[in-house]
C-alpha positions in Angstrom: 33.3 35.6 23.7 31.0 38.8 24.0 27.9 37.8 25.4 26.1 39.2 22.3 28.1 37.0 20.2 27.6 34.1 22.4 24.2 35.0 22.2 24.3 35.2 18.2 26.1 32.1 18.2 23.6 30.2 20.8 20.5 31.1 18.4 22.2 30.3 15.5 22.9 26.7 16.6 18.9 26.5 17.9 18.4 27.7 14.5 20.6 25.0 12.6 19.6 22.4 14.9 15.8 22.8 14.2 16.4 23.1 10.5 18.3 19.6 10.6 15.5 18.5 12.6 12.9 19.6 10.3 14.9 18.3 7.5 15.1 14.6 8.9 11.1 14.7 9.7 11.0 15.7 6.0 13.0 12.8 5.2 11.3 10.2 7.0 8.1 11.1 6.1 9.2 10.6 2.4 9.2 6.7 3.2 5.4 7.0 2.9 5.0 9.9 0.7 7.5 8.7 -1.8 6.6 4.8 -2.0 7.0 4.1 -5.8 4.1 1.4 -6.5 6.7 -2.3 -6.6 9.2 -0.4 -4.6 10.4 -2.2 -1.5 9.1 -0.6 1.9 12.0 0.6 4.4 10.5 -1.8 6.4 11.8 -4.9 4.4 14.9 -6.5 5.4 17.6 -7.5 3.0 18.1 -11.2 2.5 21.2 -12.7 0.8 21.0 -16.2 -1.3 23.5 -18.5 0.1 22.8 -21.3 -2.2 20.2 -23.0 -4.2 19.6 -26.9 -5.3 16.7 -28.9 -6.6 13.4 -27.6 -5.1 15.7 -25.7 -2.4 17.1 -22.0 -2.2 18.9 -21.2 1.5 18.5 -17.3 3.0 20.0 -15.3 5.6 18.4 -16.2 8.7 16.2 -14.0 10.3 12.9 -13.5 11.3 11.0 -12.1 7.6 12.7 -15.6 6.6 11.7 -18.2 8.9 7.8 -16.7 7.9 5.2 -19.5 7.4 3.7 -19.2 3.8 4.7 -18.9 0.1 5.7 -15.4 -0.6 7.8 -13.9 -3.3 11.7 -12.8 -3.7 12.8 -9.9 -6.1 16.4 -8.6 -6.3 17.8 -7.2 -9.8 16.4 -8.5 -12.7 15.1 -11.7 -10.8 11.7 -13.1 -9.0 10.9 -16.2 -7.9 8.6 -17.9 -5.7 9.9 -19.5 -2.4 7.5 -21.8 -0.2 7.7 -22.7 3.5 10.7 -23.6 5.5 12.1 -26.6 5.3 12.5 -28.0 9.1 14.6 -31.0 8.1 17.4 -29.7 5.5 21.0 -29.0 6.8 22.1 -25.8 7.3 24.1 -23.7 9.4 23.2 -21.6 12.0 22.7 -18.3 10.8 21.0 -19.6 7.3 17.7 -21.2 6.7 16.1 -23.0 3.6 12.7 -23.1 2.4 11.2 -24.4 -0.4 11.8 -22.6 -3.8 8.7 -23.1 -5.8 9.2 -21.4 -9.2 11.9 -19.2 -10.5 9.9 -16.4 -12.6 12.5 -14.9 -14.5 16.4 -13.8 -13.8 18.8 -16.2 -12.4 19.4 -16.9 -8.3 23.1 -17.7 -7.1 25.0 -17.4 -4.2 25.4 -13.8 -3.3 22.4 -12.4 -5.2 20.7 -10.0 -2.6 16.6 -10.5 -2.7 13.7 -9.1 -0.7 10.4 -10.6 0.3 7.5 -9.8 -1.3 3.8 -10.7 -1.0 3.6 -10.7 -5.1 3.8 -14.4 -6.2 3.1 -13.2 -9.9 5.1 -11.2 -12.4 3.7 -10.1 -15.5 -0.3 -10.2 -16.6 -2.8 -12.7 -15.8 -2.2 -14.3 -19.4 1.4 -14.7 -18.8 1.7 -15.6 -15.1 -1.9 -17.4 -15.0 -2.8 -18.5 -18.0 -6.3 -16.2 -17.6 -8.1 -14.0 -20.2 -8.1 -11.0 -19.7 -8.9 -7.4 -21.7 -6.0 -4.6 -21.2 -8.5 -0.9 -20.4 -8.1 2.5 -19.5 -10.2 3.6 -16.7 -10.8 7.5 -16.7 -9.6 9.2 -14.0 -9.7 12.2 -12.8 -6.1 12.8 -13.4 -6.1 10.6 -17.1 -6.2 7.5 -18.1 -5.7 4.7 -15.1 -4.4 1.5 -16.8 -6.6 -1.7 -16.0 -7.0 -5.5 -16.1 -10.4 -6.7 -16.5 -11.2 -10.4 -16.2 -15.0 -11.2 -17.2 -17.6 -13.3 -15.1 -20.7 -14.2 -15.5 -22.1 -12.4 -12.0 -22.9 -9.1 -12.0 -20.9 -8.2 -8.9 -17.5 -7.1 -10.4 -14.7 -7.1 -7.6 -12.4 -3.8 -8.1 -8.9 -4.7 -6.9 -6.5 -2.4 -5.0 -2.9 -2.4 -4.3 -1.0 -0.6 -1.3 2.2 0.4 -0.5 5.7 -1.5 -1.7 3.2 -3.2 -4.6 2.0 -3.3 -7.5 -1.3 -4.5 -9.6 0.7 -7.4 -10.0 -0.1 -8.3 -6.1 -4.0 -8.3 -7.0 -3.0 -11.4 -9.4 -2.6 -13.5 -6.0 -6.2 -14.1 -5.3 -7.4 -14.1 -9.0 -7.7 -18.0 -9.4 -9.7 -17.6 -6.5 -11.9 -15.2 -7.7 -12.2 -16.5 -11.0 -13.8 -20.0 -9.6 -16.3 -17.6 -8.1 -17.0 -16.3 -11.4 -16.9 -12.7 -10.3 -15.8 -10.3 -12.6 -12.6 -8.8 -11.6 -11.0 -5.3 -12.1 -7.2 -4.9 -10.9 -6.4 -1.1 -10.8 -3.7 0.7 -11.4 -3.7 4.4 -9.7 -2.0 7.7 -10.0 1.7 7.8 -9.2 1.8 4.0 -10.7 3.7 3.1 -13.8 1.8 4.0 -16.6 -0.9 5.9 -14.3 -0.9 9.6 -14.1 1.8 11.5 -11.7 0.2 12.8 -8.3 0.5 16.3 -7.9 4.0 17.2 -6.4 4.7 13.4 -6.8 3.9 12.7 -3.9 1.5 10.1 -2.7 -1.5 10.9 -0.3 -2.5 7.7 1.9 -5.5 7.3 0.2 -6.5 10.4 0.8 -6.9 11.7 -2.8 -6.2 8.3 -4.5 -9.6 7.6 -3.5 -10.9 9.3 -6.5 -9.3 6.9 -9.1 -11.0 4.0 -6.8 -14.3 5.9 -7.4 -13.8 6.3 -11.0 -12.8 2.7 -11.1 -16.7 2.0 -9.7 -18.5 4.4 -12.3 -16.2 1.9 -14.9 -17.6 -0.7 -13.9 -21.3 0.3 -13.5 -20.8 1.5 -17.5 -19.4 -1.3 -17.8 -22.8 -3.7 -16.3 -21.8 -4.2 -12.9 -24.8 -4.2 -11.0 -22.6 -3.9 -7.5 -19.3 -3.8 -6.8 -17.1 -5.1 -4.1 -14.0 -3.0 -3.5 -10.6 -5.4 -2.3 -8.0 -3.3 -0.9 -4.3 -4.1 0.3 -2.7 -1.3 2.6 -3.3 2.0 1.3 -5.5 0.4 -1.1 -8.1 -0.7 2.0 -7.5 3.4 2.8 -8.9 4.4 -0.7 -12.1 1.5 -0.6 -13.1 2.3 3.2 -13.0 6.6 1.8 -14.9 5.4 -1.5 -17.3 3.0 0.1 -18.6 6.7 2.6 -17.8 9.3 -0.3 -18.5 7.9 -3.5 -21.5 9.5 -5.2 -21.8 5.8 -6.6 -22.0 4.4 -3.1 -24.9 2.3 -3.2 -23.5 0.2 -5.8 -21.0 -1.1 -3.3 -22.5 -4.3 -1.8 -19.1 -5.3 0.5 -15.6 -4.6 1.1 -12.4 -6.7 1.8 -9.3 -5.1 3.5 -6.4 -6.5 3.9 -3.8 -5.0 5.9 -5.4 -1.8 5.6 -4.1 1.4 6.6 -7.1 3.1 9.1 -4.3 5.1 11.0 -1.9 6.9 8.4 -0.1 8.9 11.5 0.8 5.2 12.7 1.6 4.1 9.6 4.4 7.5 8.8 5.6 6.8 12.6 6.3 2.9 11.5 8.2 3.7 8.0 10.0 6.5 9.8 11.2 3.7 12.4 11.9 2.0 9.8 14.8 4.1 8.4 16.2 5.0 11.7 14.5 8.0 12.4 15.1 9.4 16.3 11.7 8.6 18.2 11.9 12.3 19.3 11.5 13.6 15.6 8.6 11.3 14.6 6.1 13.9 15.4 7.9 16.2 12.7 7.8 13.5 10.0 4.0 13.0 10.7 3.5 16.8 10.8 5.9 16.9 7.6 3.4 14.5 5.4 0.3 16.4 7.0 1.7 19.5 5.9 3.2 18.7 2.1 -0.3 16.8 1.4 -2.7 18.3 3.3 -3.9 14.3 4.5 -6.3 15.0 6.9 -6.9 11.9 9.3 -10.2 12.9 10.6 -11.4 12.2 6.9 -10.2 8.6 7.4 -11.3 8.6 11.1 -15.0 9.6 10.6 -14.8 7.5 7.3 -14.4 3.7 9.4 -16.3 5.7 12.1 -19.8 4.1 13.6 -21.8 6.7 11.1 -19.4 5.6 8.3 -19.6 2.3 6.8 -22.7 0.9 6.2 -21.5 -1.8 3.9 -20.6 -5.7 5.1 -16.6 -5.6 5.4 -14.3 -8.3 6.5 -10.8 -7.3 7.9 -7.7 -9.9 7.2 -5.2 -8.4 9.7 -2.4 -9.8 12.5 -0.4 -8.2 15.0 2.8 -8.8 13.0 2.2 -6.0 10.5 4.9 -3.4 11.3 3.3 -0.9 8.5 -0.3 -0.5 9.6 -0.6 -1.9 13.4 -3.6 -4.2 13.4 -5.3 -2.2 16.3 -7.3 0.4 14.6 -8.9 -2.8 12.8 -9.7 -4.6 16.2 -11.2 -0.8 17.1 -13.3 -1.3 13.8 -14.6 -4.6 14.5 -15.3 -3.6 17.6 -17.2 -0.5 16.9 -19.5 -2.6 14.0 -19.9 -5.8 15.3 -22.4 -6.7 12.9 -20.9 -5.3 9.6 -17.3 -5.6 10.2 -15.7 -9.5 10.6 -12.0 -9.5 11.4 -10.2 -12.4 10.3 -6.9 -12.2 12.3 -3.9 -13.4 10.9 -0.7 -14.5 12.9 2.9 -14.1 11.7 2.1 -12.4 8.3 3.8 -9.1 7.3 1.9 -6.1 5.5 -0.2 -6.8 3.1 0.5 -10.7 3.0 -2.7 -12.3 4.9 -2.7 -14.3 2.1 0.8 -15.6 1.5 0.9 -16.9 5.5 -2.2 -19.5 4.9 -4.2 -19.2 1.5 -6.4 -22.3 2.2 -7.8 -20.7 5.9 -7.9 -16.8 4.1 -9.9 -18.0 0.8 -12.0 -20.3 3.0 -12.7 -17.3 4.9 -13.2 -15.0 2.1 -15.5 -17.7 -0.1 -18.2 -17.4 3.0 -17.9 -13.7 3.2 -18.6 -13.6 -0.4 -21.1 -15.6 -1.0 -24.4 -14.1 0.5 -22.8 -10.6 -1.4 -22.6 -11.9 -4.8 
């Protein structure tokens, strides 16, 4: 070969290889971008139902399935609720049985393919809880942002915020709670949710943007009567309270946030969802840079945001070292920073976004005293 084809040849290959490179970064970073609200995250194995009997359903063994905790399992067209492992029943070795609580709707049978999910609920808080509650549109700055509102007689209203791989239905796990607290309670739905307006480009932000719809959530509610608010966020959700709670020009209605699982480091968080479907370590940079550059997400925003001149507000953390989504560390560093505003209640062996579902009784204990002093 001439060397001026070899030459031609040699770039053209560097060329091709960076596009496929740039191409896969693209793709991984769509895990984040592209998270449709209820979808399952990359990072959520598969399970297969083996078999099912009275109170009983047996599960591919593995480690999402020998969790401690009631969580819930959707496949197609079905969701139920499953309970802790049963550490007596019979079963081989590469199954395991827990407890199956409720079947919500659908049919389970051998063979039917489920994921776990920290949603116990399915529906509306009349149908899966038996609560009152008003259907409302909150205006956005996008359109209207489809709401539930349960009344209270406080006038601290708690706004309620999903994260990734969920829906508003996941808000519906601590309502009980919150309802025996009498707080008023607004579960959000935001842009790129069903029935919310479409993000621009589709794509989601992080938080980043979505933040707005949390702010306009909070001028709802002071229209509304809330005196102060309390923003709850899961995940991403967490994101959009911790950017409200510093940039919200209705900040000083905001007497307290609760995070759960929240996502203070969205580079980690694109690096773990790239992991999660297979992406070479040596191109996560390119997915992070990918989402930085279709989105514009600027993580100093986020950083300065949790920073020591950022929150000023009481906040307690629910987060464990077994989240794979958002690494619990930047909520350690939190903590750490704001000993006395920020109170991190760590939580063992729980996935994203399911503090709860590991141990209710110890989390709502926890969250009844944070409460309290705030209401």
């Amino acid at each position: 070969m001439r060397p001026a084809t070899a030459t031609a040849a040699a770039v053209t290959t560097l060329l091709g290889a960076g596009a496929a490179a740039v191409a896969i970064g693209r793709y991984a970073g769509d895990a984040a971008l592209r998270a449709s609200a209820g979808r399952p995250l990359p990072a959520d194995p598969r399970l297969t139902v083996h078999a099912t009997g009275p109170g009983r359903i047996t599960l591919t063994r593995c480690l999402a399935s020998l969790r401690p905790g009631t969580y819930g399992i959707e496949g197609p067209g079905v969701h139920a609720v499953v309970g802790p492992v049963v550490p007596d029943a019979r079963h081989s070795a590469d199954t395991v049985v827990r407890r199956l609580v409720r079947v919500t709707h659908g049919a389970l049978g051998a063979g039917t393919r489920v994921r776990l999910t920290p949603q116990l609920y399915a529906g509306d808080p009349r149908s899966a809880l038996g609560l009152d509650h008003t259907d409302v549109d909150v205006p956005g700055e996008l359109g209207a942002l489809p709401a539930w509102f349960l009344p209270g007689a406080r006038g601290t209203w708690i706004i309620a915020v999903h994260g990734l791989g969920t829906t508003r239905a996941h808000t519906m796990n601590l309502m009980p709670f919150l309802r025996t607290q009498h707080l008023p309670v607004l579960g959000l739905s935001y842009r790129g949710d069903a029935g919310a307006p479409r993000p621009q480009g589709g794509l989601g932000h992080l938080g980043d943007s979505e933040w707005r719809d949390v702010d306009a959530a909070i001028r709802h509610a002071v229209r509304g009567g809330a005196e102060r608010v309390i923003l709850y966020g899961w995940s991403t959700g967490g994101a959009m309270a911790v950017h409200a709670a510093v940039r919200s020009p209705l900040r000083d209605r905001i007497s307290g946030l609760v995070l759960d699982s929240p996502v203070l480091d969205w580079e980690a968080t694109v690096r773990a969802l790239a992991v999660a479907r297979r992406t070479p370590r040596a191109l996560l940079p390119l997915a992070v840079r990918a989402v930085q550059g279709r989105t514009g997400v600027h993580g100093d925003r986020l950083g300065e945001a949790a920073g020591p001149g950022g929150l000023r507000v009481p906040t307690l953390v629910f987060h464990g070292p077994d989240d794979t989504v958002a690494p619990w560390q930047p909520s350690r560093e939190l903590a750490g920073r704001l000993p006395g505003l920020v109170v991190l209640q760590p939580t063992p062996h729980a996935p994203h976004a399911a503090m709860w579902n590991a141990s209710p009784a110890v989390y709502e204990e926890a969250l009844r005293r944070f409460l309290t002093p705030l209401m």
